[in-house]
NUTI-425602 format. One record per residue (C-alpha): residue in one letter; x, y, z. Coordinates in steps of 0.2 Angstrom, whole numbers, plus 2048, in hexadecimal, padded with zeros to 3 digits. Each point is the difference from the previous one (the first is absolute). Layout:
<rs>
AXYZ ...
</rs>
This chain:
<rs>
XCF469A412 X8107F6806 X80880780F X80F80B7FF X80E7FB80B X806811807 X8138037FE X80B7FE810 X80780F803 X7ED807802 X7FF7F180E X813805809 X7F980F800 X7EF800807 X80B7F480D X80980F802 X7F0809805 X7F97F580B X8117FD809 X802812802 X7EE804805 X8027F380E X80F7FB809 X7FA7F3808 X7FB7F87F2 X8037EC7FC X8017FA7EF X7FB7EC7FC X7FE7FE7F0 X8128077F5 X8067EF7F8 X7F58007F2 X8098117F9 X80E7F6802 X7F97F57F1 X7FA80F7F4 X80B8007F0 X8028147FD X808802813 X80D7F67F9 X80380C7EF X80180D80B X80D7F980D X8097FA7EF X7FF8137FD X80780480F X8107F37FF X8068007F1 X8088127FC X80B7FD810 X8117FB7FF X7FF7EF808 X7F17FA7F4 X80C7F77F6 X80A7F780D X7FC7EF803 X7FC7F7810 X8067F0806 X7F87FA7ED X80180A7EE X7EF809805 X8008107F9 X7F48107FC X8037F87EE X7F27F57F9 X7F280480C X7EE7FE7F7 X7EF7FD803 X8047EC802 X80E80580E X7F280B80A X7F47F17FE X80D7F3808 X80280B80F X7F0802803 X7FD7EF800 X80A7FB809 X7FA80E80D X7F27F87FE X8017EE803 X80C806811 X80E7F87F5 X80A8127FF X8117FE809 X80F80C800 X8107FB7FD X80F805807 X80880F7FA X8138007FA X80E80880D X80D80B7F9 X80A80D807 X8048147FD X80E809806 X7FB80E80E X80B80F801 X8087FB814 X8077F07F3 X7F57F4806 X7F57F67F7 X7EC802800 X7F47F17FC X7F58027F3 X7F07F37FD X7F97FF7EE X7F07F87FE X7F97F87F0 X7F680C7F6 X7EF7F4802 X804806812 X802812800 X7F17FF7F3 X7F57F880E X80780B80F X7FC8107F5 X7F07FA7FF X7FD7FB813 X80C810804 X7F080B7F7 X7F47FA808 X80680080F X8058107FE X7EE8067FC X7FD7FA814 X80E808809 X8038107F7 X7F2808807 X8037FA811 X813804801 X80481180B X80580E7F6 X8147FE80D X8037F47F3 X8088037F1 X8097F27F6 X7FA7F47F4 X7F080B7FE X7F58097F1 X806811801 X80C7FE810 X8128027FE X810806808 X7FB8117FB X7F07FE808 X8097FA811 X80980E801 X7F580C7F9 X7F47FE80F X80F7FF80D X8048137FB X7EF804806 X7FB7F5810 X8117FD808 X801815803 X805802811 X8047ED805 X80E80080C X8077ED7FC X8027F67F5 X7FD7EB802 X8067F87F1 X7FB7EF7FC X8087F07FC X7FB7ED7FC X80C7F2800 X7FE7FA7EE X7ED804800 X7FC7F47EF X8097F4807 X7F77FD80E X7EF8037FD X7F77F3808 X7F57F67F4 X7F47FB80F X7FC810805 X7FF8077EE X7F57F37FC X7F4803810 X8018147FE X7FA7FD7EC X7F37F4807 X7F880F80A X7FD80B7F0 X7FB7F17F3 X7F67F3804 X8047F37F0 X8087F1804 X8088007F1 X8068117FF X8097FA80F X8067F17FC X80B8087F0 X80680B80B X8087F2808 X8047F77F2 X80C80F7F8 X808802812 X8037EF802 X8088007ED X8137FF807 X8108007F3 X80A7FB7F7 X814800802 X80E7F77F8 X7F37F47F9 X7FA7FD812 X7EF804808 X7FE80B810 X7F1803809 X7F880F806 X7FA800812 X800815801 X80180E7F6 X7F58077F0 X8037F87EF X8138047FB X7FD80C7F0 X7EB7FF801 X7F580C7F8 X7F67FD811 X80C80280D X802814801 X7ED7FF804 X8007F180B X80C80980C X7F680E7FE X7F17F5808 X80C7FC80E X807811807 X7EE8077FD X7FF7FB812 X810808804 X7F680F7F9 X7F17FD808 X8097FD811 X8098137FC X7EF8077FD X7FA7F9811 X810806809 X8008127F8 X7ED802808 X8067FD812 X810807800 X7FB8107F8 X7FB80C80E X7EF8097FE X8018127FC X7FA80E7F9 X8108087F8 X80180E80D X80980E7FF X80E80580F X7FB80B80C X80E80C7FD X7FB7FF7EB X7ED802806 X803811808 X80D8067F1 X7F17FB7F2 X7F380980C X80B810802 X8017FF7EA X7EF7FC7FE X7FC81080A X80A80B7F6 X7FA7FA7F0 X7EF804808 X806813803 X8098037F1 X7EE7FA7F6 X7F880E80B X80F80E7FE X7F88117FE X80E8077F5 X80E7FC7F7 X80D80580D X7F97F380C X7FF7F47F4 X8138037FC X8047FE812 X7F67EF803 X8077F77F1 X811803809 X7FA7F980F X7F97F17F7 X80F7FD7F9 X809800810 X7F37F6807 X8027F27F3 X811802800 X7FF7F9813 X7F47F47FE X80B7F47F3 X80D7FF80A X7F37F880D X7FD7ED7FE X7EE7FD7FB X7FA7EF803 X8037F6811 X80E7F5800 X7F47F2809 X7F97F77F1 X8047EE7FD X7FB7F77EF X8087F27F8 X8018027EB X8047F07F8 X8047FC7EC X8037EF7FA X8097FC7F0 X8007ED7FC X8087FA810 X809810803 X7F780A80B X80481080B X7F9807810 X800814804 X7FC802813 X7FC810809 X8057FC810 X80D7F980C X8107F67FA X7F97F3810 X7ED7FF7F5 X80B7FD7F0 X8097F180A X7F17F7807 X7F78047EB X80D7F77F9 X7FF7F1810 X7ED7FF7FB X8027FE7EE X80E7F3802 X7F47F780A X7F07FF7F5 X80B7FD7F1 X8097F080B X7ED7FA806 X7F48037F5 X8097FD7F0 X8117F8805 X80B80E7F8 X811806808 X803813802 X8138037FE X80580880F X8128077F8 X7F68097F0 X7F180580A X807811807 X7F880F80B X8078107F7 X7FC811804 X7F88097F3 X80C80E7FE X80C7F07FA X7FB7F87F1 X7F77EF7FB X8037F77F2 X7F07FA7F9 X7FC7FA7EC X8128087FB X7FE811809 X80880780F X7F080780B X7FF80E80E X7F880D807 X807810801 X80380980F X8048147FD X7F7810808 X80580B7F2 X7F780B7FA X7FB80A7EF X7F880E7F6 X7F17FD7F1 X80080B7F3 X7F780D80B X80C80080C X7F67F680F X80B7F8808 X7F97EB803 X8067F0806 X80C7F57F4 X7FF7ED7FC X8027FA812 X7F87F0804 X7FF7FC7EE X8077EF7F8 X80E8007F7 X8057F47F2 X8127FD7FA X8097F97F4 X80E7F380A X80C8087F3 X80F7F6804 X7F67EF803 X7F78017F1 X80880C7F2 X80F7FC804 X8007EE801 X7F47FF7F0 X80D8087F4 X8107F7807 X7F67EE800 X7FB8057ED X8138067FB X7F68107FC X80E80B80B X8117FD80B X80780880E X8108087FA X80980B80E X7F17FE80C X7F38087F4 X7F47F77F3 X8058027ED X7F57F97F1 X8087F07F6 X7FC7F67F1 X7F57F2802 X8097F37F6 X7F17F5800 X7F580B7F6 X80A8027F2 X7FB7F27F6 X7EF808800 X7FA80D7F2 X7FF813804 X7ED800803 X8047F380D X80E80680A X7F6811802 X7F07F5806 X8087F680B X809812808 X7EC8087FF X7F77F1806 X80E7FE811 X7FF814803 X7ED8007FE X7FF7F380C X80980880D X7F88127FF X7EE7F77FE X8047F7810 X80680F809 X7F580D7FC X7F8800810 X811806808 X805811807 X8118007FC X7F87FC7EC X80E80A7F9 X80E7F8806 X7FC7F57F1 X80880D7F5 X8117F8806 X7FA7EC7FA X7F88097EE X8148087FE X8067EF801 X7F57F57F6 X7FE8107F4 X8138007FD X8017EB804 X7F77FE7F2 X80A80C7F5 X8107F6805 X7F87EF7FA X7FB8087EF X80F8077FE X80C7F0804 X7F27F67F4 X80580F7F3 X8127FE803 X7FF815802 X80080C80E X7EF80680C X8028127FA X7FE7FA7EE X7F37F4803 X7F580E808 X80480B7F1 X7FA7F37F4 X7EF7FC80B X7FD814803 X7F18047F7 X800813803 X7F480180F X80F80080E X7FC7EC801 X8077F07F8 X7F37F17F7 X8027F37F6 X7F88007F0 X7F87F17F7 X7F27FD7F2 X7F07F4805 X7F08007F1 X7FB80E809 X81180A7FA X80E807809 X7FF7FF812 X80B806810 X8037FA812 X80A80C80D X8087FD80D X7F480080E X80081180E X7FD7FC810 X7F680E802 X7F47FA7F5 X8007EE808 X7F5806812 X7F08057F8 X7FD7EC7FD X8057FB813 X7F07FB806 X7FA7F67F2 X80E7F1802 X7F97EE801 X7EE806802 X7F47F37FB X7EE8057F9 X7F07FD806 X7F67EF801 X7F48037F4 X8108087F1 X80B7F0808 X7F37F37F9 X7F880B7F0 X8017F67F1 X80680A7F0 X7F97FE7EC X8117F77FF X8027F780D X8097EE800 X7F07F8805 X7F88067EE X8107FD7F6 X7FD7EE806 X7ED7FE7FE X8018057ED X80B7F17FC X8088087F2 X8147FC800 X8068117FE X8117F87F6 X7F87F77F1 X7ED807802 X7FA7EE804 X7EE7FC809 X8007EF7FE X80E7FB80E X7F87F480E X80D80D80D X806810804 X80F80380A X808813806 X8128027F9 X80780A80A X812808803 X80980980E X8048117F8 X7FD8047F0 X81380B7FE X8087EF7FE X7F57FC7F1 X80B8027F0 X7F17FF7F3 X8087F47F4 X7F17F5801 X7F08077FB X7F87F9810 X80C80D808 X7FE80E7F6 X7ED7FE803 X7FF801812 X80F80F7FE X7F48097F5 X7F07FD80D X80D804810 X7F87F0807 X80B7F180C X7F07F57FA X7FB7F87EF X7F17F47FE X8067F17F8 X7F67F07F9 X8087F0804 X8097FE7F3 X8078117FD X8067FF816 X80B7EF7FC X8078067F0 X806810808 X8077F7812 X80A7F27F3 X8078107F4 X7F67FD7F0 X7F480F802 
</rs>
């Protein structure tokens, strides 16, 4: 019986494993996955449902026509050592200060090949990364970051936050390279590496080199920089060990003797003899605990350092002095300077004290500081939230800014007031209100974790009535009357539409409803679902060799027609209508059938 060749998400996987199960593991043998055809159907997979899979590079290389014959070049190439990545194409998007940011686009041969090298690579260090990490990982986001902040920055004193001069920038491609040599031991591995950091661009027709930096717009740079501030994590994880002071968390003296003297007259109340005694040593318990909370109960001693990283964002929670803050934030500027030649910004690396705020990943971080007190629903009185992180929304950073840059509100006599957005109108009804739902969504999704959640209500009223004011200028009619005609009885307002499934209605989103999806933002799944082949899977589509236009199987090719978003489809043709009835961006074409439709006689 002919041997099987096992798929290569069982191998990424069992890589995983063995990657997890020892650390110091060293891996010498992971090219040849690079030249297994069905890793390269499912980086395809991966690509070509994102935005930018249909922008070329510095060539017309495209998601569209990739087929078997295209996977077989590449990995020839791979093969014979004659692979080389070429430059990727500079452009430029406006940032919101008005400046310009430059943006690399890479030739989809290239993001094919780094997607592959980015999975297995992944396989490695995944399992090796500390859990202080969070960005650019399976099933780490934002939500993640912060999530775990609430809970182990409780009782941090100060704040460090952290700051790199243009971090992919400057990555150095010498001590990349040597730190990815420690973990894989493949020459080759290495060598590609090289090659895609060494790629360069292209700019007004002229080629730059790259002597720093990750890729510009490569699927491997987030985790490539992730390989390098491991040992910013690593260092962190060492410096937390020997800064934190080792102690059993002991109670204060003072708290000692007021838990003793309850402890004792819980013991007495458990022994009463009647009634009447009883009645008398609850009051006095009560008394007693009454006391006892207003006495603080752990020693004010401790020192710990807490330290979350996001990216190349990171912050620093310190329990201890504002001087220990000042020589943390010295050390880390040096390791970052000598061990891998990154600068620290000294004027956006600031000491705060945590009963100020930090901003870090969009939120305004502290830790509050009250000795208030309350009752349960028994009427004991206990200990508020002190010492507990807060999380809040930076309202007039944020919010604000978001619905003045959209032209969503204006500030008319020092107060926000919703407007028309002219640049929707154009759009259909369904549109408009899924733009409004998919921006409001957005927002509450991203904020969910916050305290101060229900200061939303204020951004719903003004893309709620926003959006009323656009349908009502597109209507040439009034907002009242526009809402009378979309009321549908329920005290809400929809948009009705018919599908083949009959008549259907979208709301306008609540932004109540918005925060019970908070945590599952930009979560990716696991390995082994990641790399999963389905029944349908391009990969089959392709190895059928059936032309799913005109139904032919005697075509020497087959080539992936693929399309950006299917919306802008207007099914005149029938190739259209097809992949509008199968809700599909691809289409298996023969030859024939993929140049007749490129040159408009399909």
């Amino acid at each position: 019986m002919a041997n099987v060749m096992k798929p290569t998400a069982e191998i990424l996987e069992r890589i995983s494993i063995q990657s997890r199960n020892n650390r110091e593991e060293v891996f010498t043998r992971l090219y040849r996955y690079m030249l297994r055809p069905d890793i390269y159907y499912q980086a395809y997979k991966n690509l070509y449902a994102n935005a930018g899979a249909g922008t070329n590079g510095i060539d017309d290389d495209t998601a569209d026509g990739f087929g078997a014959e295209k996977v077989a070049r590449i990995i020839e190439q791979l093969r014979k050592g004659s692979y080389t990545p070429k430059p990727v194409r500079r452009t430029y998007i406006p940032k919101k200060n008005g400046r310009l940011r430059p943006l690399g686009i890479p030739t989809f041969t290239d993001k094919l090949v780094q997607e592959v090298l980015r999975m297995i690579l992944e396989a490695v260090y995944e399992p090796i990364f500390l859990p202080t990490s969070h960005g650019f990982r399976p099933k780490r986001s934002c939500h993640t970051a912060l999530s775990a902040m609430s809970k182990s920055y409780r009782g941090t004193r100060w704040f460090v936050e952290g700051d790199i001069k243009a971090f992919f920038d400057n990555i150095d491609h010498q001590i990349l390279v040597a730190l990815i040599s420690k973990k894989v031991k493949d020459a080759r591995i290495v060598q590609l590496v090289n090659k895609m950091l060494k790629a360069g661009y292209m700019e007004d027709w002229q080629y730059h080199g790259t002597f720093s930096g990750t890729p510009q717009g490569g699927i491997i740079s987030p985790l490539l920089a992730n390989i390098y501030l491991h040992e910013l994590d690593v260092f962190m994880q060492d410096m937390s060990k020997h800064f934190a002071k080792p102690r059993e968390q002991e109670f204060t003296p003072a708290y000692r003797s007021a838990l003793s003297k309850v402890n004792a007259i819980k013991w007495r109340l458990k022994n009463a003899k009647d009634s009447v005694e009883a009645k008398l040593l609850i009051k006095e318990l009560h008394a007693a605990r009454a006391i006892m909370v207003k006495i603080p109960c752990k020693s004010q001693t401790d020192k710990k350092i807490v330290y979350t990283r996001y990216a190349d964002d990171f912050l620093i929670g310190v329990n201890g002095s504002k001087e220990e803050c000042v020589k943390i934030k010295a050390a880390i500027k040096n390791f970052l300077s000598e061990k891998l030649r990154l600068e620290l910004s000294e004027e956006k690396t600031l000491i705060t004290h945590t009963a100020q705020h930090a901003r870090f990943l969009g939120y305004d971080v502290s830790v509050r500081r009250t000795g208030k007190l309350k009752k349960d629903k028994t009427g004991r009185v206990m200990r508020t939230l002190n010492s507990s992180v807060e999380l809040n929304i930076p309202f007039a950073d944020k919010i604000e800014r978001f619905v003045l840059d959209k032209q969503i509100a204006a500030v008319k006599q020092g107060v926000l007031k919703p407007i028309c957005r002219r640049k929707l109108i154009r759009l259909s009804d369904l549109e408009i209100l899924s733009v409004y739902n998919s921006e409001l969504r957005g927002i509450c999704n991203y904020y969910g974790l916050a305290s101060n959640y229900t200061r939303l209500s204020y951004f719903a009223y003004l893309m709620e009535y926003s959006c009323l004011k656009t349908l009502a200028s597109k209507h040439q009619t009034t907002t009242s009357k526009i809402r009378k005609r979309f009321k549908d009885g329920r005290g809400g307002w929809c948009i009705v539409y018919t599908t083949r499934k009959g008549e259907q209605r979208t709301y306008f989103a609540k932004y109540q409803d918005c925060k019970s999806v908070a945590y599952a933002a930009d979560r990716i799944p696991e390995l082994s679902l990641r790399y999963w082949h389905t029944s349908n899977s391009l990969e089959s589509r392709l190895k059928v060799k059936r032309c799913e236009y005109c139904g032919t199987t005697d075509s020497m090719r087959y080539e992936i027609h693929h399309v950006n978003k299917l919306r802008n489809l207007q099914g005149k043709a029938m190739w259209e209508r097809l992949m509008i009835a199968r809700r599909r961006k691809t289409l298996v074409l023969c030859e024939e059938c993929h140049h007749k439709l490129h040159h408009g006689r399909l």
